[in-house]
C-alpha positions in Angstrom: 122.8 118.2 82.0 121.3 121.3 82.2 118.5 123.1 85.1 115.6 122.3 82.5 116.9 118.8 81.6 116.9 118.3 85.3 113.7 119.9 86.2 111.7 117.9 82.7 113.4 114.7 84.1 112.1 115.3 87.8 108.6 116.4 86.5 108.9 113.1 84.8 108.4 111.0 87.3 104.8 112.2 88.3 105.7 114.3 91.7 104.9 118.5 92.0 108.6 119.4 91.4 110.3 122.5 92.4 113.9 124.7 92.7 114.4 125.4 96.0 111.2 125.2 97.7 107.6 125.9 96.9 106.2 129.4 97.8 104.5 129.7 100.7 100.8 129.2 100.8 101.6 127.1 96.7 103.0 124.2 99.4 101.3 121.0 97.1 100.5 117.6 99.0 103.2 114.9 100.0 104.8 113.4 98.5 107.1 116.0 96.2 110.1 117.0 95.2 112.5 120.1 95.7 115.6 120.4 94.1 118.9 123.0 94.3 122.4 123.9 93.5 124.1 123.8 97.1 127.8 124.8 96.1 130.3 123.7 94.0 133.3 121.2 93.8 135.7 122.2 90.9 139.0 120.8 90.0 141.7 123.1 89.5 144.6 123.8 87.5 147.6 125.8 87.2 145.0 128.7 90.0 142.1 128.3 87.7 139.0 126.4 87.4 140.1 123.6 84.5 136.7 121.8 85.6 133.4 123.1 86.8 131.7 120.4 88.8 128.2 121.9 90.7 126.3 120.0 92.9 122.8 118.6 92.9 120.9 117.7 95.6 117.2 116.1 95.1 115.0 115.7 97.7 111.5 114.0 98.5 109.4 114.7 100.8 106.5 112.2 101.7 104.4 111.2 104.5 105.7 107.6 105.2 109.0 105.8 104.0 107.9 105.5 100.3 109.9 102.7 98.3 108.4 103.4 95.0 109.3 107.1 94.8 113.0 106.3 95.9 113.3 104.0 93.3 111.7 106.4 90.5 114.5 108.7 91.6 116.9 106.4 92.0 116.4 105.3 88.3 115.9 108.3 86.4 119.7 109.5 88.0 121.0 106.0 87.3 119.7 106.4 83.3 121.0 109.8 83.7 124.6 108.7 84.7 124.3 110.3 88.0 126.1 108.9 90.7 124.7 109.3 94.5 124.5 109.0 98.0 121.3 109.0 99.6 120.5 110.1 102.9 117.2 110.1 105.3 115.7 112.1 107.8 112.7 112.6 109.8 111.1 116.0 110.4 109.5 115.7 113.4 107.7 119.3 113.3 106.7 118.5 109.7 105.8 115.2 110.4 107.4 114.0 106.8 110.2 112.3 105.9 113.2 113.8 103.7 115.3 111.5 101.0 117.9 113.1 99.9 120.0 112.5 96.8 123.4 114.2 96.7 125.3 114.2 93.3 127.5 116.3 90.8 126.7 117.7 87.4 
C-alpha cells in the first residue's frame, strides 16, 4: 500500500486528513486524522534487509469518545488487510482524545 493509497483511503472516510500534523494556524476542527511513518520493523537475512516492513500509525483526534469514527477506521484497515492494535488517550491540555491505530505496511 502505498503513502497515497493510504492518505485517498483516510480522506475517504470524511475526516481533514494529514501526514504528520497540520501546520500551525491550518489546525481544522475535531474530529480529524494525522497519520505517519514512526520506524521500521524489517526481517533480516543472511545481514541484509530480505523484508521491508514500515509502520503506520493512524490517529484521531476528537472532542469526546466517538464510536462511529473508530469504526470507519477500523473498517477501512480491516478491508485493507491491515492488522492493528488500538490504543487511547486523553490530552488533558488539548482537551481531545487520541485513538490510535498501530500497524505494518
Amino acid at each position: 500500500m502505498t503513502t497515497q493509497e493510504i492518505y485517498e483511503g483516510l480522506k475517504s472516510l470524511g475526516y481533514p486528513v494529514a501526514y504528520s500534523h497540520f501546520a500551525e494556524g491550518d489546525v481544522p476542527d475535531l474530529p480529524y486524522i494525522v497519520y505517519y511513518f514512526p520506524g521500521t520493523d524489517n526481517f533480516s537475512a543472511d545481514g541484509i534487509v530480505y523484508h521491508q516492513v514500515t509502520e503506520l500509525n493512524i490517529e484521531l483526534y476528537t472532542v469526546k469518545k466517538d464510536l462511529e469514527a473508530e469504526k470507519k477506521i477500523e473498517n477501512w484497515m480491516t478491508e485493507n488487510e491491515l492488522f492493528y492494535e488500538k490504543s487511547e488517550y486523553y490530552i488533558e491540555s488539548e482537551r481531545m482524545l487520541q485513538v490510535i491505530f498501530e500497524t505494518e505496511v
